[in-house]
MARDRENTOR-791164 format. One line per 8 residues: number of its first residue (from 0); their letters; for each residue y, z, x of N, C-alpha, C, CB. Coordinates in nm, 4 decimals, m for minus. Glycine has a CB too. Example, Ala and Ser with C-alpha at 12.3 -4.5 7.8 and 13.67 -1.06 7.14 Angstrom:
// residues 2
0) AS) m0.5690,0.7800,1.3190,m0.4500,0.7800,1.2300,m0.3300,0.7800,1.3200,m0.4473,0.9046,1.1308; m0.2250,0.7080,1.2850,m0.1060,0.7140,1.3670,0.0030,0.7870,1.2900,m0.0598,0.5725,1.4084;
// end
This chain:
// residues 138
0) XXXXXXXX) 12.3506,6.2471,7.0541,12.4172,6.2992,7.1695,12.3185,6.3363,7.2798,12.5000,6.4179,7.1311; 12.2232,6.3539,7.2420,12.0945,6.4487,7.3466,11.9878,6.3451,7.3731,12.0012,6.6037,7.2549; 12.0114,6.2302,7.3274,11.8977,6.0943,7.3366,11.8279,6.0480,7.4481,11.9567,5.9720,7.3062; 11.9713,6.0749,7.6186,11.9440,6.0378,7.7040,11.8385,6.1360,7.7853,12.0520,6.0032,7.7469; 11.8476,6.2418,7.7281,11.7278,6.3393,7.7637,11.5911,6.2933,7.7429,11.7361,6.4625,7.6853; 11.4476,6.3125,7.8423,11.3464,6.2669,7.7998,11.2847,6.3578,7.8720,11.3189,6.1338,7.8066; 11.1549,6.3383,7.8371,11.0559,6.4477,7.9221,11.0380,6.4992,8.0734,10.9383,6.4037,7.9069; 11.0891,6.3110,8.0879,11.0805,6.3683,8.2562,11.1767,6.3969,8.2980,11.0377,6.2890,8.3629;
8) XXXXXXXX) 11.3089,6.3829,8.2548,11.4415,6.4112,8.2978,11.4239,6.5948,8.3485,11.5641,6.3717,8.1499; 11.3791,6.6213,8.1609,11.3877,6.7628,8.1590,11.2548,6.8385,8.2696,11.3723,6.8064,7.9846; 11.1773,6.7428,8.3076,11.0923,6.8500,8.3762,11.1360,6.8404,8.5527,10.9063,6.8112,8.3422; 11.2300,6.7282,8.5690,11.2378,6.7084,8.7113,11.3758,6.8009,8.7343,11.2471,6.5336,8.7596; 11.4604,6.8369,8.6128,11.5496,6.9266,8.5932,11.4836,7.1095,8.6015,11.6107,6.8754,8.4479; 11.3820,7.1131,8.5489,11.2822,7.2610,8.5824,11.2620,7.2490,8.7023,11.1307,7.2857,8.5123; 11.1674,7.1361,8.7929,11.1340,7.1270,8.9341,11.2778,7.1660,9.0705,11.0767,6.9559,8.9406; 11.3880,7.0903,9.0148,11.5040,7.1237,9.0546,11.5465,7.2511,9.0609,11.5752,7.0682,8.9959;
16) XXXXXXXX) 11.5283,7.3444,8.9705,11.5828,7.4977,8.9967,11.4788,7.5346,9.0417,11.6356,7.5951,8.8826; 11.3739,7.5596,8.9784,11.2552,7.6292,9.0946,11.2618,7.5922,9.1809,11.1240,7.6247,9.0911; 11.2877,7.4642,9.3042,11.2908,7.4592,9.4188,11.4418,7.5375,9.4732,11.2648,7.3141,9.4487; 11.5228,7.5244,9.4140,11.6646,7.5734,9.4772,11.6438,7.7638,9.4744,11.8273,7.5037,9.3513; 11.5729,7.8130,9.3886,11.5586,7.9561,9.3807,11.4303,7.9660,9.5132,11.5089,8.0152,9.1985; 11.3684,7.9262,9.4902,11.2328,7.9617,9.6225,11.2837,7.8393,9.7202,11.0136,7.9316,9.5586; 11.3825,7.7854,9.7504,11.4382,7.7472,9.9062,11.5180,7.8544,9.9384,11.5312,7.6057,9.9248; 11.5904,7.9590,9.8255,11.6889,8.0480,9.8686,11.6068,8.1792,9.9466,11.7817,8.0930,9.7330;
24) XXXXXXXX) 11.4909,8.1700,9.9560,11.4202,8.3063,10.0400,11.3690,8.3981,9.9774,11.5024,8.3850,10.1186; 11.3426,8.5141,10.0564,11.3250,8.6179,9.9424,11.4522,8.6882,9.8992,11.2257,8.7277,9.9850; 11.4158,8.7228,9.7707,11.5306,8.7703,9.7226,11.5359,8.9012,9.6963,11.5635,8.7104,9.6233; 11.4001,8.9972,9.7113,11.4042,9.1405,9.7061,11.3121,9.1755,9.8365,11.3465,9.2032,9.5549; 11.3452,9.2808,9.8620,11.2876,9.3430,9.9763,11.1294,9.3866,9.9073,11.3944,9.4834,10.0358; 11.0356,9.3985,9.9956,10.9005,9.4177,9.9985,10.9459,9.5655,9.9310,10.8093,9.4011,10.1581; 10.8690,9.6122,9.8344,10.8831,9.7237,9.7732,10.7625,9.8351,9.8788,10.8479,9.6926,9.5937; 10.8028,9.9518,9.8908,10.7138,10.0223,9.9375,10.5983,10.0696,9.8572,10.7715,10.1100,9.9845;
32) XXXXXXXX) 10.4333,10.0207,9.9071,10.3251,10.0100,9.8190,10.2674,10.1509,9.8696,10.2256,9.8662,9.8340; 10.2445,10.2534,9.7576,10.1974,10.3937,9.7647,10.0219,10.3809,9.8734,10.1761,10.4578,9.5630; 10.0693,10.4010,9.9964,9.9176,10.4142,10.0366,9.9183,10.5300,10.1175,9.8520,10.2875,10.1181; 10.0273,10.6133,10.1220,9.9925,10.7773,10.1311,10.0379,10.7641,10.3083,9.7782,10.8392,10.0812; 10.0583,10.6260,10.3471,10.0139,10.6633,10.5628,10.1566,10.6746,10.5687,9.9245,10.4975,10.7161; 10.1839,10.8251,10.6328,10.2951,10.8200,10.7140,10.2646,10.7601,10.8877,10.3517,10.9764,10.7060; 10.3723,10.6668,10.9161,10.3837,10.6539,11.0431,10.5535,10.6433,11.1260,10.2968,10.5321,11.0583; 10.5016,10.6334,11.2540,10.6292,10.6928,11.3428,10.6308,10.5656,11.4345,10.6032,10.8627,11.4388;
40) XXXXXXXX) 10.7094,10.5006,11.3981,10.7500,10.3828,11.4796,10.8574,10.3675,11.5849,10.7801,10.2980,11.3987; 10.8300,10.3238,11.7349,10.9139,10.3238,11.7933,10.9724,10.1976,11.8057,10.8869,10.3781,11.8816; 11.0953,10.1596,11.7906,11.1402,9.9659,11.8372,11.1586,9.9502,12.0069,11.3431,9.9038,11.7553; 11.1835,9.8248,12.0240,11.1756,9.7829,12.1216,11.3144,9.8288,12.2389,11.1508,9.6499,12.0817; 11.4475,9.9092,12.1214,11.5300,9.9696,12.1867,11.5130,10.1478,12.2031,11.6481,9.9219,12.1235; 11.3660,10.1720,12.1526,11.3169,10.2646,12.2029,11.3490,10.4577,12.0778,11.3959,10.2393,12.3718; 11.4227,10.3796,11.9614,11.4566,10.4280,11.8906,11.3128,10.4380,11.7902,11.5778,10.3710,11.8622; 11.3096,10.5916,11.7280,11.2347,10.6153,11.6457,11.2350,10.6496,11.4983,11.1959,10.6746,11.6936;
48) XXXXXXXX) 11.1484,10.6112,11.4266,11.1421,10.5717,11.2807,11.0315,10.6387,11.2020,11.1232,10.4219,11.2684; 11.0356,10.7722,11.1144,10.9343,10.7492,11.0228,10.9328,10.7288,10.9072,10.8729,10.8146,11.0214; 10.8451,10.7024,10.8728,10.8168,10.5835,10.7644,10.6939,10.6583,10.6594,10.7473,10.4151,10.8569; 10.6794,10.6677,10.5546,10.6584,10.6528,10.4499,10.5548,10.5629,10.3797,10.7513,10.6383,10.4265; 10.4304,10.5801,10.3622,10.3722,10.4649,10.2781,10.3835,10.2821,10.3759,10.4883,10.4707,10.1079; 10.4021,10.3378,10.5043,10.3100,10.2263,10.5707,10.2174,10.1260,10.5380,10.2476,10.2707,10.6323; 10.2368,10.0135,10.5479,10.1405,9.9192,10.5474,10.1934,9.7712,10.6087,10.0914,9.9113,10.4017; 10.1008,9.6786,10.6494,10.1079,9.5836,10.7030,10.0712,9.4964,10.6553,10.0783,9.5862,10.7831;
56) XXXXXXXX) 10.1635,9.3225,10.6000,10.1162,9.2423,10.5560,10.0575,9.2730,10.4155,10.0475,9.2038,10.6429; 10.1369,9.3926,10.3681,10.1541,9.4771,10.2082,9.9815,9.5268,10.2032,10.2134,9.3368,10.0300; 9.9204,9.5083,10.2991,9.7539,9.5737,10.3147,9.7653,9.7491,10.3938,9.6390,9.4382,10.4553; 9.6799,9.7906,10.3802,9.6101,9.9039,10.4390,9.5606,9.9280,10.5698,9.5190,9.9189,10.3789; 9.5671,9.7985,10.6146,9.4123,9.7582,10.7208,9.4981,9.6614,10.8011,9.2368,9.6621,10.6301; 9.4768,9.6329,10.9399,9.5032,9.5215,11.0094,9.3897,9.4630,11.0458,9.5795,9.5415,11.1119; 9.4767,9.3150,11.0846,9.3535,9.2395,11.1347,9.3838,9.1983,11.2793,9.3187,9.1064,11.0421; 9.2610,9.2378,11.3874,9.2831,9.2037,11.4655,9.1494,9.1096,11.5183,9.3357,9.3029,11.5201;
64) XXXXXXXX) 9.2048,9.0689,11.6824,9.0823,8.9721,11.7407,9.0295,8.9957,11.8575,9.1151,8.8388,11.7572; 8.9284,9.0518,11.8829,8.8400,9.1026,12.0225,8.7730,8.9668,12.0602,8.7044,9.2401,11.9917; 8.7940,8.9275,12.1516,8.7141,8.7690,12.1699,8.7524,8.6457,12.0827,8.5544,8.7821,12.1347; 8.6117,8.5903,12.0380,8.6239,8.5231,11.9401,8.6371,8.6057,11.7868,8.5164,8.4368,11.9564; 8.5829,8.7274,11.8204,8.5437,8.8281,11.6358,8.7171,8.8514,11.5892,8.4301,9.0700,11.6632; 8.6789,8.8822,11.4626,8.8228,8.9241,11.3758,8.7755,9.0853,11.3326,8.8591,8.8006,11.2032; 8.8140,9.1834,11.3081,8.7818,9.3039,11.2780,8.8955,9.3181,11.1963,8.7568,9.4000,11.3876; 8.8460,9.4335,11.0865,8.9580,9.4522,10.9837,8.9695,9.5789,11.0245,8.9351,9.4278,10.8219;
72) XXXXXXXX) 9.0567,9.7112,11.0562,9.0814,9.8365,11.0911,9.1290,9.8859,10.9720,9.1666,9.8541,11.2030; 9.0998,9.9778,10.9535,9.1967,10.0406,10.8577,9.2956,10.1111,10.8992,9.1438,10.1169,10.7772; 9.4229,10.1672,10.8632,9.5271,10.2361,10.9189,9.5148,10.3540,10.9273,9.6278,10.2206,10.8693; 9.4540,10.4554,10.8586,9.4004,10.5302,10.7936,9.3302,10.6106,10.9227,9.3211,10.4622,10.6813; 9.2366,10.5233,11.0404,9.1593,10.5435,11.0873,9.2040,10.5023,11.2584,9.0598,10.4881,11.0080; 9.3409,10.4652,11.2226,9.4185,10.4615,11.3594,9.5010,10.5476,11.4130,9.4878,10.3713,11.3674; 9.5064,10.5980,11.5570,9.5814,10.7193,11.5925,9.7646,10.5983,11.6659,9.4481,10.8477,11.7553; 9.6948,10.5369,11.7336,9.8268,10.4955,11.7989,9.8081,10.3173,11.7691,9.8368,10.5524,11.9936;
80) XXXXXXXX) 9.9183,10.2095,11.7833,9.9331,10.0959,11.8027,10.0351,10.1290,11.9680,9.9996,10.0163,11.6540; 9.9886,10.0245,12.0759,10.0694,10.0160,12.1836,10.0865,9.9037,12.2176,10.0373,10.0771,12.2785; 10.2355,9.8019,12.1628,10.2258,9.6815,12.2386,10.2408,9.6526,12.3799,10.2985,9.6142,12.1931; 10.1617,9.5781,12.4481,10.1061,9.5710,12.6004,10.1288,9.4317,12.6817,9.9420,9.5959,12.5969; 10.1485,9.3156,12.5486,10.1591,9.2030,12.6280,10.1860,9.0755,12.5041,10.0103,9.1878,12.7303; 10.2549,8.9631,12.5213,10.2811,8.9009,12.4056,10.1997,8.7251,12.4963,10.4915,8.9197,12.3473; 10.1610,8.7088,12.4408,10.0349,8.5482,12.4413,10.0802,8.4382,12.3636,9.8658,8.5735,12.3602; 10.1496,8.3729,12.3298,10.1882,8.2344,12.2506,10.2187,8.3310,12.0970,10.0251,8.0830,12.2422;
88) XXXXXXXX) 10.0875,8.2553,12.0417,10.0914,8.3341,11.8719,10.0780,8.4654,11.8440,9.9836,8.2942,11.7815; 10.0286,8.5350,11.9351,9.9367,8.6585,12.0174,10.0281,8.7579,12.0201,9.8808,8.6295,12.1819; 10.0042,8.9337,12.0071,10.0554,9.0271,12.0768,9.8869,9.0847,12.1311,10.1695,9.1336,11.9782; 9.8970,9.0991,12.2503,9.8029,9.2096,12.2840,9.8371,9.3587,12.2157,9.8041,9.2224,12.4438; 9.7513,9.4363,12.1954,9.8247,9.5933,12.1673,9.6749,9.6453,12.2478,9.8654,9.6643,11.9486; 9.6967,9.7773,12.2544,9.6146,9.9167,12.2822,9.5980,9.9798,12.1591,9.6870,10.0233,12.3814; 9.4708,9.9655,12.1128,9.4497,9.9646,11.9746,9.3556,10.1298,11.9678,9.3557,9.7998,11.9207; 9.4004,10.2275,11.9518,9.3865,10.3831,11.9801,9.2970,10.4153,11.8023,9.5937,10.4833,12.0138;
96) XXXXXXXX) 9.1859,10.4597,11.7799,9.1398,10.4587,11.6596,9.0689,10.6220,11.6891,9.0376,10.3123,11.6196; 9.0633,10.6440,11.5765,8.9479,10.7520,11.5465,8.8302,10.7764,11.7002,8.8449,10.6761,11.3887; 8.7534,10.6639,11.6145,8.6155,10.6360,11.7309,8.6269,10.5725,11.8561,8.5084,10.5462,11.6764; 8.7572,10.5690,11.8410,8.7393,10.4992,12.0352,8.8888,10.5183,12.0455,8.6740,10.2790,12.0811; 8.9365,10.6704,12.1169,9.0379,10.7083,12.1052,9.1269,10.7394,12.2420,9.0151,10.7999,12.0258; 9.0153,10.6409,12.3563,9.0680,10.5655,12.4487,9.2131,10.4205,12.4856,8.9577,10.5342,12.4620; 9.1296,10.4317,12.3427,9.1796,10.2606,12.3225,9.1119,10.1733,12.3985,9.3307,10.2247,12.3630; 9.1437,10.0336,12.3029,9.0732,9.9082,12.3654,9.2106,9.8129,12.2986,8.8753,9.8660,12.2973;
104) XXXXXXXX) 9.2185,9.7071,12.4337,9.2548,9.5957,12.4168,9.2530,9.4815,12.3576,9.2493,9.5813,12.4646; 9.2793,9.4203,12.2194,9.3051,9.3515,12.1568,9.3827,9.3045,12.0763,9.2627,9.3541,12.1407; 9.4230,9.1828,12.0004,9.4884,9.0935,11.9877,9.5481,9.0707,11.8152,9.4052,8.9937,12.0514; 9.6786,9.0889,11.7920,9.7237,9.0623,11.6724,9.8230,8.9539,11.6216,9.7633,9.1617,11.6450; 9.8318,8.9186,11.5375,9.9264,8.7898,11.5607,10.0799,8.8545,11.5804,9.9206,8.6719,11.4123; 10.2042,8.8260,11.6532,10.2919,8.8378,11.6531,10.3929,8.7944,11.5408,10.2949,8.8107,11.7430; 10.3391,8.7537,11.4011,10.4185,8.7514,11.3174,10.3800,8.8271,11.1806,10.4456,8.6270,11.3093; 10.3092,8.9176,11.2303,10.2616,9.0609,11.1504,10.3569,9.1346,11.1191,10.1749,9.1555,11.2219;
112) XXXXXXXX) 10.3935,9.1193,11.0109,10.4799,9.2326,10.9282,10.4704,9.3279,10.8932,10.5114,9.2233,10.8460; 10.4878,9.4489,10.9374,10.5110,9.6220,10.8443,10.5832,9.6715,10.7819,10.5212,9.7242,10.8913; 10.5728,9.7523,10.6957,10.6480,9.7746,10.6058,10.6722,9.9239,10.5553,10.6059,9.6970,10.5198; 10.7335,10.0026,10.5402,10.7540,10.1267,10.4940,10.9081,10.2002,10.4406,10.7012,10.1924,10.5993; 10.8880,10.3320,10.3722,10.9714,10.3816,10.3131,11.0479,10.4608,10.4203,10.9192,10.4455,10.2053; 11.1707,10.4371,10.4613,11.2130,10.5073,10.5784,11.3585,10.5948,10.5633,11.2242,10.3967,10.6910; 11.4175,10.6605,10.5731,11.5469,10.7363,10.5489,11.6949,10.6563,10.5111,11.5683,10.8149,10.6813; 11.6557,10.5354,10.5203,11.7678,10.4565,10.4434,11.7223,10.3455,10.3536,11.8645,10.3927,10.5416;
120) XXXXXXXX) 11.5827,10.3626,10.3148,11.5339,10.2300,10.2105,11.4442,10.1820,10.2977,11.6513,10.1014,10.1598; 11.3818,10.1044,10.2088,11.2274,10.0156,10.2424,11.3081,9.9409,10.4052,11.1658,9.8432,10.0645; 11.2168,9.9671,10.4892,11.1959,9.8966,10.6017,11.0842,9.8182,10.6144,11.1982,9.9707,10.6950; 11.1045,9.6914,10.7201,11.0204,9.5765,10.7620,11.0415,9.5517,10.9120,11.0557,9.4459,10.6784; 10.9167,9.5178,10.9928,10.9288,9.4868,11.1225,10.8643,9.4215,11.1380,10.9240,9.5544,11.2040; 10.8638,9.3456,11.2486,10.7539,9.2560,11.3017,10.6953,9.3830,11.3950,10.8112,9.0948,11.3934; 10.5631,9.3077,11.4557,10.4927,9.4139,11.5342,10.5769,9.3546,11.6428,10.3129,9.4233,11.5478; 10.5716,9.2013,11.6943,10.6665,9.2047,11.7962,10.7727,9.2463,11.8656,10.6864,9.1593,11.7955;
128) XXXXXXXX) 10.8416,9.3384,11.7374,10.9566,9.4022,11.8013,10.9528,9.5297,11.8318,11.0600,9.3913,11.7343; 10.8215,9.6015,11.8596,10.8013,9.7319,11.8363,10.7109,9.7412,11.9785,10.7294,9.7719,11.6788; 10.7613,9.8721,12.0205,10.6940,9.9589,12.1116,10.5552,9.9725,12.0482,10.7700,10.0994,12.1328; 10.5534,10.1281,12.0249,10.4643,10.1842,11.9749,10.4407,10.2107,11.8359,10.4642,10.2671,12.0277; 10.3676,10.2714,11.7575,10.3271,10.2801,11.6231,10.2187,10.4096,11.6245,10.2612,10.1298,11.5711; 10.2727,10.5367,11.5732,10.1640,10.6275,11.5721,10.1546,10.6644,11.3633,10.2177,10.7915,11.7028; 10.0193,10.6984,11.3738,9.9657,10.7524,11.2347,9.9822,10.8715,11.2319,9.8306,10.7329,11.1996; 10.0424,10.9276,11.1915,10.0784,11.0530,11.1664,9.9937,11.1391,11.0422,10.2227,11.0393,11.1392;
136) XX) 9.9322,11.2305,11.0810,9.8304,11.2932,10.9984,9.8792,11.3995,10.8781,9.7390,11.3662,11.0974; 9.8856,11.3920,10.7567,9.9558,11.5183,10.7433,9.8891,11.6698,10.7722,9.9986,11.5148,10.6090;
// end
């Protein structure tokens, strides 16, 4: 009864559901990863959010681009994010840190994801859709 079955039947039958489960997306929300940063997010309708165990791209640290250089920041060591201007792949922000608490102008990709624990369950944003972003100290 089971004859017409063969190896490759059965493995192009495995390839078949694994593609239909990972074409269906994600299927759980980014869990909130314990890294202690509260932050206070504003969106782009000007509404505010805090958040819980912050992080970006499920990291600690962003990456941004001054020129040609890439710099890794830590969050930890940031007072404000201010988006300022959007460039193709690009967000400009006003990047407000510890040591230079002026801010300086540079560049993050606009499909940078954040993530945190917020008053109705794990939240996610793009940076693109966001005002501002402050670190909140406890």
């Amino acid at each position: 009864m089971f004859k017409a079955f063969n190896k490759s039947s059965i493995l192009v039958g495995v390839l078949l559901a694994f593609g239909v489960s990972y074409g269906m997306g994600e299927t759980t929300p980014m869990q909130s990863v314990p890294t202690g940063i509260v932050c206070k997010v504003i969106d782009n309708t000007g509404k505010a959010h805090v958040l819980q165990n912050c992080n970006c791209d499920g990291r600690t640290y962003i990456d941004v681009k001054d020129g040609s250089l890439s710099y890794f920041v830590d969050l930890n060591t940031v007072r404000s994010i201010d988006v300022e201007a959007f460039r193709g792949r690009e967000v400009e922000i006003n990047l407000k840190t510890n040591a230079n608490p002026n801010g300086k102008l540079v560049d993050v990709s606009k499909d940078m994801i954040c993530y945190g624990l917020g008053s109705l369950g794990n939240a996610k944003f793009y940076i693109k859709n966001i005002k501002s972003i402050y670190i909140l100290k406890p």
